[in-house]
KOLTI-599261 format. One record per residue: residue in one letter; chain; x, y, z of N, C-alpha, C in turn. Coordinates in steps of 0.02 Angstrom, whole numbers. Layout:
// residues N
+------+-------+--------+---------+--------+---------+----------+--------+--------+---------+--------+
| rest | kette | n_east | n_north |   n_up | ca_east | ca_north |  ca_up | c_east | c_north |   c_up |
+------+-------+--------+---------+--------+---------+----------+--------+--------+---------+--------+
|    a |     A |      X |       Y |      Z |       X |        Y |      Z |      X |       Y |      Z |
...
+------+-------+--------+---------+--------+---------+----------+--------+--------+---------+--------+
END
This chain:
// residues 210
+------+-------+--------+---------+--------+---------+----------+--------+--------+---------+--------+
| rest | kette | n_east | n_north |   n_up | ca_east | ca_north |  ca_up | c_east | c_north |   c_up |
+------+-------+--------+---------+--------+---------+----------+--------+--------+---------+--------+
|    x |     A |    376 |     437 |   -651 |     379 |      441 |   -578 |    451 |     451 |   -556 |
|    x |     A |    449 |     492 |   -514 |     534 |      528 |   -479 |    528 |     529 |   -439 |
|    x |     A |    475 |     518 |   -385 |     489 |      502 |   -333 |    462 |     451 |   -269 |
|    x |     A |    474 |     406 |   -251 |     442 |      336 |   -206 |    485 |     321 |   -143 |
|    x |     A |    442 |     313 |    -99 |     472 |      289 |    -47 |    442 |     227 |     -2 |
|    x |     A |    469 |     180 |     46 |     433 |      131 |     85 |    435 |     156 |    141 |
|    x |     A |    368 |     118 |    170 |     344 |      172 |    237 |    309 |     116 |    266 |
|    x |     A |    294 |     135 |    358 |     259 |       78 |    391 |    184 |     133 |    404 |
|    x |     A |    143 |     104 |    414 |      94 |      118 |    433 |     89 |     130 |    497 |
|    x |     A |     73 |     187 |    549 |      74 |      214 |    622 |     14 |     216 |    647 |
|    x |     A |    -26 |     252 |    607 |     -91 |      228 |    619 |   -116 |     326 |    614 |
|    x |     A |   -175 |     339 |    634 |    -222 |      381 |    602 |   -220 |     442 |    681 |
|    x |     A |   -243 |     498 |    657 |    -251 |      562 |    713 |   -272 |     600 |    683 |
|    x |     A |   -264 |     688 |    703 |    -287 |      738 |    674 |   -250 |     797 |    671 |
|    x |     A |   -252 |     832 |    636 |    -216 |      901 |    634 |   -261 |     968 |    622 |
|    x |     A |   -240 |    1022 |    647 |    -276 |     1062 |    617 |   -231 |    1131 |    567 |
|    x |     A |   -270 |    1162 |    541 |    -250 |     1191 |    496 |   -240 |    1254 |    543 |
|    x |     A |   -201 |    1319 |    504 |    -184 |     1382 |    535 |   -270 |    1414 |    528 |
|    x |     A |   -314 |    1386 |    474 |    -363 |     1424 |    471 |   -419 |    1375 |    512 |
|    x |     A |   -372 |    1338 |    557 |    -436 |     1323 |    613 |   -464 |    1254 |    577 |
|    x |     A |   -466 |    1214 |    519 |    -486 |     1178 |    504 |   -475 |    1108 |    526 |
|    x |     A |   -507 |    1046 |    538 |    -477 |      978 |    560 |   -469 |     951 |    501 |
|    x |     A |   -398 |     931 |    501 |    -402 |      860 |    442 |   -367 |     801 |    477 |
|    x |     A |   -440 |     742 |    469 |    -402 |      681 |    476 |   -333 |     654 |    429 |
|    x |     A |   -294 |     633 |    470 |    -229 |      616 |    438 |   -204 |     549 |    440 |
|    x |     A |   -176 |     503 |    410 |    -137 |      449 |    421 |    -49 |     466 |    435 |
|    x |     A |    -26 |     437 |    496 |      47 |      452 |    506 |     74 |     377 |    487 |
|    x |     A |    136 |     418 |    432 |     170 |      347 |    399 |    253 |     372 |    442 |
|    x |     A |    282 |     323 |    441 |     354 |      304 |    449 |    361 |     278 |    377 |
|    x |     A |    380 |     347 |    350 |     420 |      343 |    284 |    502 |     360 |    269 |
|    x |     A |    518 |     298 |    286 |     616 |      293 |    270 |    632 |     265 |    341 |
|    x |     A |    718 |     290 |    339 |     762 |      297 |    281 |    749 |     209 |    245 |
|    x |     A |    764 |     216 |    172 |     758 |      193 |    161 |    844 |     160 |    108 |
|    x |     A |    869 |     103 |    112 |     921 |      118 |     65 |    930 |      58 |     14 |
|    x |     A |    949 |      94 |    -37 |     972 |       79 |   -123 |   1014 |      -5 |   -133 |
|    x |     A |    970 |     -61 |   -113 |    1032 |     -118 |   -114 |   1040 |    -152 |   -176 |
|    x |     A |   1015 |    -115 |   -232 |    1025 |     -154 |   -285 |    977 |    -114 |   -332 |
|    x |     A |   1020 |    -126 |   -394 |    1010 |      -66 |   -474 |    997 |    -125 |   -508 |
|    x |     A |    932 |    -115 |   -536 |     921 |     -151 |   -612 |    925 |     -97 |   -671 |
|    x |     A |    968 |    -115 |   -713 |     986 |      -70 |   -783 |    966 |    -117 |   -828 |
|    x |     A |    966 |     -78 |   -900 |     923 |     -125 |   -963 |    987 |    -156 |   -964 |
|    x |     A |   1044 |    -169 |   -975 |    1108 |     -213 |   -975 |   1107 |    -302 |   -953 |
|    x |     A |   1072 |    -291 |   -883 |    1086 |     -350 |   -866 |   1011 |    -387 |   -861 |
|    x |     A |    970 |    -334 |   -840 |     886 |     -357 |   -820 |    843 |    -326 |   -865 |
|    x |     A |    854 |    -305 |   -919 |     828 |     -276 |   -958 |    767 |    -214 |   -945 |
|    x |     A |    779 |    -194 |   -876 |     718 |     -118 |   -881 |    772 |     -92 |   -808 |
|    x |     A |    752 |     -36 |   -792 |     791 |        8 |   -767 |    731 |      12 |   -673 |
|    x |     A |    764 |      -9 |   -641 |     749 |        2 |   -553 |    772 |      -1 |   -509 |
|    x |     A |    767 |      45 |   -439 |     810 |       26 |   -390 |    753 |     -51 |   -356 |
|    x |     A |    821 |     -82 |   -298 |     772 |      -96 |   -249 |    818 |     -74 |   -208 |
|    x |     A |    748 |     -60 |   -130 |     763 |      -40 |    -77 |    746 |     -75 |     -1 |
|    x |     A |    799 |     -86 |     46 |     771 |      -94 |     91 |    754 |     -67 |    149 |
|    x |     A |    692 |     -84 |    199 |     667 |      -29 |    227 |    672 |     -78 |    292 |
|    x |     A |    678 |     -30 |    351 |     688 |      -75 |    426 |    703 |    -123 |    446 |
|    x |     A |    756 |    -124 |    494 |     801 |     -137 |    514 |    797 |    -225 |    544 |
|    x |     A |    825 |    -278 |    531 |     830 |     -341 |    558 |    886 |    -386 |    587 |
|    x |     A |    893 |    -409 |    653 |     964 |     -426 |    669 |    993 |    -489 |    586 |
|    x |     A |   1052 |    -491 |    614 |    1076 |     -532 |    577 |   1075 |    -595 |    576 |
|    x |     A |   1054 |    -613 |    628 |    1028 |     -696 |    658 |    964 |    -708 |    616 |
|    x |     A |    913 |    -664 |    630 |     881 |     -687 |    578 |    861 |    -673 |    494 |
|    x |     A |    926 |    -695 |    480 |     917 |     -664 |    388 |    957 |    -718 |    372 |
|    x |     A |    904 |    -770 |    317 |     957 |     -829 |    289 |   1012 |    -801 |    272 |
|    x |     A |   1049 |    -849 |    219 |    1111 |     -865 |    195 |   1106 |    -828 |    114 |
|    x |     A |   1051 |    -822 |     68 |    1045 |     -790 |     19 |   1053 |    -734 |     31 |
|    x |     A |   1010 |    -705 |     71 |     977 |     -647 |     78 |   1049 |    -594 |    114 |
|    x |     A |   1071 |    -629 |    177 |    1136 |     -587 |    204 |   1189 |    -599 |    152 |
|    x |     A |   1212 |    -632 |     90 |    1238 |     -619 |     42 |   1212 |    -565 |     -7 |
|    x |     A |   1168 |    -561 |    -16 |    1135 |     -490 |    -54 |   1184 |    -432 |    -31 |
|    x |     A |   1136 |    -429 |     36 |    1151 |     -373 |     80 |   1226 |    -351 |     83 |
|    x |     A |   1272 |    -406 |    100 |    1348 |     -407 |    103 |   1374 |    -379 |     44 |
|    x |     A |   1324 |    -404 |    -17 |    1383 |     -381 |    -73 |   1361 |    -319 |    -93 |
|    x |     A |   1320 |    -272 |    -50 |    1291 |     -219 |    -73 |   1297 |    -166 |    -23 |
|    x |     A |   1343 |    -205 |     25 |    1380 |     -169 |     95 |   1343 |    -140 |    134 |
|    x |     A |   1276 |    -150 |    150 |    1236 |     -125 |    184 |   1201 |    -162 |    248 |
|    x |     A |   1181 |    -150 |    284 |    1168 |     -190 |    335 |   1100 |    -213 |    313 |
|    x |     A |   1070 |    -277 |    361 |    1019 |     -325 |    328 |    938 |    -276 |    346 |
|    x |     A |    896 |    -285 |    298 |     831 |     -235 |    301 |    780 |    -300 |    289 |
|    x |     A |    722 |    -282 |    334 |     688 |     -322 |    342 |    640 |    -324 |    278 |
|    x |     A |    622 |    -274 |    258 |     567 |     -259 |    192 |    607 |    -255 |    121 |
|    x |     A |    623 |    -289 |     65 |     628 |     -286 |      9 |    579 |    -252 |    -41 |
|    x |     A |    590 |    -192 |    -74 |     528 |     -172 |   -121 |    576 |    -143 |   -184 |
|    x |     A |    532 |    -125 |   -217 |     570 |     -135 |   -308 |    521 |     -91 |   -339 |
|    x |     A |    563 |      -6 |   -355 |     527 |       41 |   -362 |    573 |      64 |   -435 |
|    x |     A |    511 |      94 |   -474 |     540 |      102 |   -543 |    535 |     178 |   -559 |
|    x |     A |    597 |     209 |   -553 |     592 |      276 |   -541 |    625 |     286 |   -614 |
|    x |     A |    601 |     363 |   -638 |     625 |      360 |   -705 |    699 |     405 |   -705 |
|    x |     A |    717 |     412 |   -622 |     811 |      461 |   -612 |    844 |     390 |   -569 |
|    x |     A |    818 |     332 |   -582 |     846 |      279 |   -560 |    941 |     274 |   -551 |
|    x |     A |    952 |     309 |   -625 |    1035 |      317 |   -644 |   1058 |     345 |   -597 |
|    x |     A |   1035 |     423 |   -563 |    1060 |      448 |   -515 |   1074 |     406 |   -440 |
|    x |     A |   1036 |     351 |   -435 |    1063 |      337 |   -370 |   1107 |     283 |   -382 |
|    x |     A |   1149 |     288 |   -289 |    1216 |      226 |   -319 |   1185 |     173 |   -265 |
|    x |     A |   1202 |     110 |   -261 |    1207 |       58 |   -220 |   1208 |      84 |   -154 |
|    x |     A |   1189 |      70 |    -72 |    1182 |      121 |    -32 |   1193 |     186 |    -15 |
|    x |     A |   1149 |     222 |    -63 |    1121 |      282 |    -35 |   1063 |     282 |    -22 |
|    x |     A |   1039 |     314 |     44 |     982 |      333 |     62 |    923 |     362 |     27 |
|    x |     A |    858 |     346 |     42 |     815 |      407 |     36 |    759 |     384 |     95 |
|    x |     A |    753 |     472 |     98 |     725 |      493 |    156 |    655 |     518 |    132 |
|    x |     A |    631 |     540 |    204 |     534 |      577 |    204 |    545 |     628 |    153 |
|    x |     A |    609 |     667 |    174 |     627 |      752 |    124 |    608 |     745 |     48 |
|    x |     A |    604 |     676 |     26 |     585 |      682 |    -53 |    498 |     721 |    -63 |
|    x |     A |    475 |     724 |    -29 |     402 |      740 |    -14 |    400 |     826 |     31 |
|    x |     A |    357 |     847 |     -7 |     337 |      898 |     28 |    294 |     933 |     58 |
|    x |     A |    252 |     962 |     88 |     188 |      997 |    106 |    174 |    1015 |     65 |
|    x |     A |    114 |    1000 |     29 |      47 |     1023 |    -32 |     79 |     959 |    -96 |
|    x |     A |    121 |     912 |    -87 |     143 |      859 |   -135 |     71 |     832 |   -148 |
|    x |     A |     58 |     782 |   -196 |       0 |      740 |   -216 |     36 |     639 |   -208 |
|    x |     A |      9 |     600 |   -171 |      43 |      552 |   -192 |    -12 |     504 |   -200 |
|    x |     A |     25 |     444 |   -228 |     -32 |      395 |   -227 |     16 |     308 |   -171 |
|    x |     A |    -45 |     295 |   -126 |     -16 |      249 |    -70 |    -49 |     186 |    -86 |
|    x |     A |      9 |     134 |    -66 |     -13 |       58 |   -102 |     19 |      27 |    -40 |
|    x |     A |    -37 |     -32 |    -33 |     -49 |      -79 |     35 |    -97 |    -119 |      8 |
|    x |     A |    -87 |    -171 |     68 |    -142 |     -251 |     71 |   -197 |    -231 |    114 |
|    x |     A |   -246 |    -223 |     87 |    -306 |     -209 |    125 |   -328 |    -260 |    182 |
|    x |     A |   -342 |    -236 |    214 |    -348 |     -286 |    290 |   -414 |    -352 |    275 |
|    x |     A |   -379 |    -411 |    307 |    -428 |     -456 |    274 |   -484 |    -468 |    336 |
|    x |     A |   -507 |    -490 |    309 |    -601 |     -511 |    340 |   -611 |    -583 |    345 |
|    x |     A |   -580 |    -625 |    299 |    -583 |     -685 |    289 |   -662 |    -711 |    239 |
|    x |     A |   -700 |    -772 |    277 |    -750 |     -761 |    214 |   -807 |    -745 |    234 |
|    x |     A |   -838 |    -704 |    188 |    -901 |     -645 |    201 |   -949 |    -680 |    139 |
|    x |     A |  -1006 |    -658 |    172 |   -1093 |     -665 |    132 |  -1072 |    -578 |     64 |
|    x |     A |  -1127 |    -601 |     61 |   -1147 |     -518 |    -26 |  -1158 |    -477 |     -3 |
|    x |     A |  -1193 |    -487 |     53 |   -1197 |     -412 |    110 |  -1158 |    -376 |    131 |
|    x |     A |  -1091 |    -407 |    171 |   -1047 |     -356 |    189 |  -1029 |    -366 |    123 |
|    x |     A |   -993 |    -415 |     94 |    -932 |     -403 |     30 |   -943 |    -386 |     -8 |
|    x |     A |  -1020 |    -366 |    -44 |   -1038 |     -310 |    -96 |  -1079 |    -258 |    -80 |
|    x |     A |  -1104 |    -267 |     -9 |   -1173 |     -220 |    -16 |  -1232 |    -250 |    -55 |
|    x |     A |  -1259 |    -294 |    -59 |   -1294 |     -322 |    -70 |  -1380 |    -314 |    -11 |
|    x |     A |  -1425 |    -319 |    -35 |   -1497 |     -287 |    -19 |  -1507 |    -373 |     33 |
|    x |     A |  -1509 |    -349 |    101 |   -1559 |     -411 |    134 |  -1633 |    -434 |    132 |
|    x |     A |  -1648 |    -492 |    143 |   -1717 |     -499 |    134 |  -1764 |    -490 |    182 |
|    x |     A |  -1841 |    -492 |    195 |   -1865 |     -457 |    244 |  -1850 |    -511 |    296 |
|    x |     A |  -1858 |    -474 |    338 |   -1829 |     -520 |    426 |  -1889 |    -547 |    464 |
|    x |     A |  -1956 |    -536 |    435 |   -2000 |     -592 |    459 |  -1994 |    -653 |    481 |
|    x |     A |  -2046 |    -691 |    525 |   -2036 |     -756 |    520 |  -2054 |    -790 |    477 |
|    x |     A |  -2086 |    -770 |    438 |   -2124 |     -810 |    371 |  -2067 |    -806 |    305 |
|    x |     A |  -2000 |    -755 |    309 |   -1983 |     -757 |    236 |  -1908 |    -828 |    270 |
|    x |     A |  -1918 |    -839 |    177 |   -1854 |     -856 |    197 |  -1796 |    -857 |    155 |
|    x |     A |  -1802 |    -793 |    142 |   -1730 |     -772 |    125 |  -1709 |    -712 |    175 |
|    x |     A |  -1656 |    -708 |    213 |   -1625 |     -665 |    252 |  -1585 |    -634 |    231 |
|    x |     A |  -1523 |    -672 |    223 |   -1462 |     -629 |    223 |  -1421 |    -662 |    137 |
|    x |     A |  -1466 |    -718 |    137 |   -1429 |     -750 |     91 |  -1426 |    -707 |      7 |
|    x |     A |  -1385 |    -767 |    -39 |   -1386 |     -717 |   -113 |  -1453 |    -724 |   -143 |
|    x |     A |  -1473 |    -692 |   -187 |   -1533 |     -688 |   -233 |  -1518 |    -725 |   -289 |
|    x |     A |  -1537 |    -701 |   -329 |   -1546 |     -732 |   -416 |  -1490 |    -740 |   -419 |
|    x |     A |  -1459 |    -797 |   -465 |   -1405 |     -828 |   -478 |  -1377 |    -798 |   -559 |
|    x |     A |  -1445 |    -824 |   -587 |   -1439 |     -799 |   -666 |  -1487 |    -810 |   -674 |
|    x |     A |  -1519 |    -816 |   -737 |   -1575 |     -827 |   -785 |  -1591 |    -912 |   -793 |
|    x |     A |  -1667 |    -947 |   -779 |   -1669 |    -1017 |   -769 |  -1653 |   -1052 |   -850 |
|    x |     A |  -1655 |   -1027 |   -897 |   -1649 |    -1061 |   -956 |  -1588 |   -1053 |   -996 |
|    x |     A |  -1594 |    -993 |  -1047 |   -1526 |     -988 |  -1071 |  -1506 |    -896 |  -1022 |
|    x |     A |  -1459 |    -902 |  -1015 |   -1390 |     -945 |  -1026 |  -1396 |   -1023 |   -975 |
|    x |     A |  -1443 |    -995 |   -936 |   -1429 |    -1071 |   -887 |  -1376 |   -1081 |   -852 |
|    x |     A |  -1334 |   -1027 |   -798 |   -1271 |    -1053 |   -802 |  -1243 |    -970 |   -759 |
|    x |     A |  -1216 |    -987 |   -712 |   -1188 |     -904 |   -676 |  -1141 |    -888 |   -704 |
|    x |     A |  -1131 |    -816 |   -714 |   -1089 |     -778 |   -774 |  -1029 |    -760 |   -752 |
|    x |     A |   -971 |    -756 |   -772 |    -915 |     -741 |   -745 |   -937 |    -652 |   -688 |
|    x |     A |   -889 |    -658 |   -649 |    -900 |     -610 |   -634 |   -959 |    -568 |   -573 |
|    x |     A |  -1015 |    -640 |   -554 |   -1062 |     -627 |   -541 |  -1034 |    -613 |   -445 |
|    x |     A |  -1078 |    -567 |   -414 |   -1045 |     -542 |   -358 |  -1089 |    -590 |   -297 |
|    x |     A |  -1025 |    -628 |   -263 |   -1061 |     -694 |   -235 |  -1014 |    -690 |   -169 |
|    x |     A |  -1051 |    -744 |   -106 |    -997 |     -736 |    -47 |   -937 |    -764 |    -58 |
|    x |     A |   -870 |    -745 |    -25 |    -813 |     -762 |    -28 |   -773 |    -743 |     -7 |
|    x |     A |   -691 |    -734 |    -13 |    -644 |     -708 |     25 |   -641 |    -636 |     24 |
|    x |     A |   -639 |    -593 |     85 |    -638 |     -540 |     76 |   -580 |    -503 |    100 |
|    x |     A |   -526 |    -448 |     39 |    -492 |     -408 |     78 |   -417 |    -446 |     71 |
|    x |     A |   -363 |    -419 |    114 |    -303 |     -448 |    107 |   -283 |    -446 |     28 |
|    x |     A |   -288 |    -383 |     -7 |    -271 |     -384 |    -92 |   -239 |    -327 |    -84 |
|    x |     A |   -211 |    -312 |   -157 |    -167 |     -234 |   -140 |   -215 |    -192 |   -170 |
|    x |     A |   -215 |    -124 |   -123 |    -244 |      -79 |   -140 |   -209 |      -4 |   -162 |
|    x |     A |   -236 |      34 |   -189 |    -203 |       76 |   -208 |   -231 |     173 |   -192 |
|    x |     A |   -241 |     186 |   -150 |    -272 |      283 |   -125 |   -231 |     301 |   -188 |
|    x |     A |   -266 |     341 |   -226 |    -218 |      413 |   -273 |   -232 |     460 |   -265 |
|    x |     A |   -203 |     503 |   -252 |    -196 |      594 |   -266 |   -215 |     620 |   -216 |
|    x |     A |   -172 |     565 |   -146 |    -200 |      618 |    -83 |   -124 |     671 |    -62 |
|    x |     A |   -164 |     733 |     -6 |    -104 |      779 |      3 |    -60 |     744 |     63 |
|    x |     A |      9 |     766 |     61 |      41 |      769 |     97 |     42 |     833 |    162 |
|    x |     A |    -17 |     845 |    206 |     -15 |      888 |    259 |     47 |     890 |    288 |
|    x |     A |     92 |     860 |    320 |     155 |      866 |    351 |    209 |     817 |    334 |
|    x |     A |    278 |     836 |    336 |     339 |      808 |    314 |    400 |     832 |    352 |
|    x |     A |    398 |     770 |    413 |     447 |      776 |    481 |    499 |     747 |    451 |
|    x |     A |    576 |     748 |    399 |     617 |      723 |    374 |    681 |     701 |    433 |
|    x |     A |    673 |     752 |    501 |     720 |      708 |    560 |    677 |     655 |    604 |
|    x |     A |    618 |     645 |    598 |     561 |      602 |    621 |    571 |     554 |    584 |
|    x |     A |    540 |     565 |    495 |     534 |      516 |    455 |    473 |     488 |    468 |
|    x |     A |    426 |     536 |    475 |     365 |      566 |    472 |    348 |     604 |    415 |
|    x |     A |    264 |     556 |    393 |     241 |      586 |    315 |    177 |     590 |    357 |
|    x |     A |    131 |     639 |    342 |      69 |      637 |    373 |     28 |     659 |    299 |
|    x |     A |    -20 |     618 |    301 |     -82 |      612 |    221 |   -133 |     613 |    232 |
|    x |     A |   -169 |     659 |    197 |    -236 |      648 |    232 |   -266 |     611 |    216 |
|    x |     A |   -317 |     593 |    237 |    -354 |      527 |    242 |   -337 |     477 |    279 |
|    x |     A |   -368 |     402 |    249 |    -350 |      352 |    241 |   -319 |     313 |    201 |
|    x |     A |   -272 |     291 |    215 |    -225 |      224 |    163 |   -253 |     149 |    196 |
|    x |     A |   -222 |     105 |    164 |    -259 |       32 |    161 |   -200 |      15 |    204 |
|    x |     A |   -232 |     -55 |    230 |    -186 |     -103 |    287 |   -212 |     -63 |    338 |
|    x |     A |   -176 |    -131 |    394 |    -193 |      -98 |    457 |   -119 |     -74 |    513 |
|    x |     A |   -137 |     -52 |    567 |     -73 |      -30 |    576 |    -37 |     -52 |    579 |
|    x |     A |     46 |     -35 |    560 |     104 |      -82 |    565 |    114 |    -113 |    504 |
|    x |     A |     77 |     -92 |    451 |      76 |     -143 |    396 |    121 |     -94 |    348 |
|    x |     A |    163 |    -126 |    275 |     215 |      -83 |    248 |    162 |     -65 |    190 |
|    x |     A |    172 |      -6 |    176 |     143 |       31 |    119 |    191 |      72 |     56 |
|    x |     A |    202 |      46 |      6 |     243 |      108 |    -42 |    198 |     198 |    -51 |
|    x |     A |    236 |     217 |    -53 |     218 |      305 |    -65 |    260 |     328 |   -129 |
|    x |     A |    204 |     334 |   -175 |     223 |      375 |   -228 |    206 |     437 |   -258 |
|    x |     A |    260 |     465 |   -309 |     222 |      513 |   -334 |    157 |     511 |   -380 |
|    x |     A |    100 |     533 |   -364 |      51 |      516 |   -417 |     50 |     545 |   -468 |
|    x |     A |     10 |     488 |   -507 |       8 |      489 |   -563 |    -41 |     513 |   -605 |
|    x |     A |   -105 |     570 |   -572 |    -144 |      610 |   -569 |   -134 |     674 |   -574 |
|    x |     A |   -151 |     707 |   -635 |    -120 |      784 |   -606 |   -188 |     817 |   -575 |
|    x |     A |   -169 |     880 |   -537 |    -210 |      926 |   -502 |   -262 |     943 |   -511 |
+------+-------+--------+---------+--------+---------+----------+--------+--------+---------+--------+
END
């Protein structure tokens, strides 16, 4: 991978094509983003930048953290992320990167916390089959068979049951890049990416070929 960037989530619209077509799109605020710190096999033993992405006064950034920043001469960034690029060497301690790493017809793959639900029945959180809605049944909405009454005797790892739903990282691969506003800092993708709006997402190059 050569190329990654951190981006906020704007939220969703449409575009159309020269040949008249609609494609739903997601608009990211991707960058600038800048270089506050190099891991090399020397000291951390594997090779990455990290970067920080949007902007935070200085009042609120502890005492660790505005030492980072200070000794890496850059002003304080609200988002910390830690991207493992394999031209890592090429960049120095604040330099930028911008939307321009990306281009129209690029492929990337987008990673975010999927928006949480909190706790859900088998129905919504698996798709799971309801029971009839008579007054006489009585199973509704609830789970079915657990396991088997004898052997194993006992619910199996794995078995798909109500619980927390959502708020995990997710990962879209091998969607296009429709537009790339680099004085905006504007990435437009089609589809959908995970989180909801406002939420930070990494953008990479995927790892899918064509």
């Amino acid at each position: 991978m050569k190329k990654a960037i951190v981006a906020k989530k704007i939220g969703m619209t449409q575009v159309f094509t020269e040949a008249g077509l609609l494609i739903p799109v997601t608009v990211l605020e991707a960058g600038p983003c800048v270089v506050t710190q190099k891991k090399t096999v020397e000291t951390d033993g594997y090779e990455a930048l990290q970067v920080g992405f949007g902007d935070v006064k200085e009042k609120n950034v502890n005492k660790p953290d505005k030492g980072h920043f200070d000794k890496a001469g850059v002003a304080p960034k609200k988002v910390l992320k830690e991207l493992k690029l394999e031209n890592s060497a090429d960049y120095e301690v604040g330099a930028e990167i911008k939307a321009d790493i990306f281009a129209v017809g690029d492929h990337v793959d987008v990673s975010g916390t999927s928006k949480g639900h909190g706790y859900q029945g088998a129905i919504k959180r698996h798709g799971a089959h309801r029971g009839p809605m008579a007054h006489g049944s009585k199973y509704h909405r609830s789970l079915g068979s657990l396991s088997s009454g004898t052997s194993p005797g006992k619910v199996k790892k794995g078995k798909k049951m109500p619980g927390h739903m959502g708020s995990v990282n997710v990962t879209v691969q091998n969607i296009e890049v429709v537009r790339a506003d680099a004085e905006k800092n504007l990435l437009l993708v089609k589809g959908a990416v995970p989180g909801s709006k406002g939420s930070v997402v990494v953008v990479r190059e995927t790892v899918k070929s064509n």
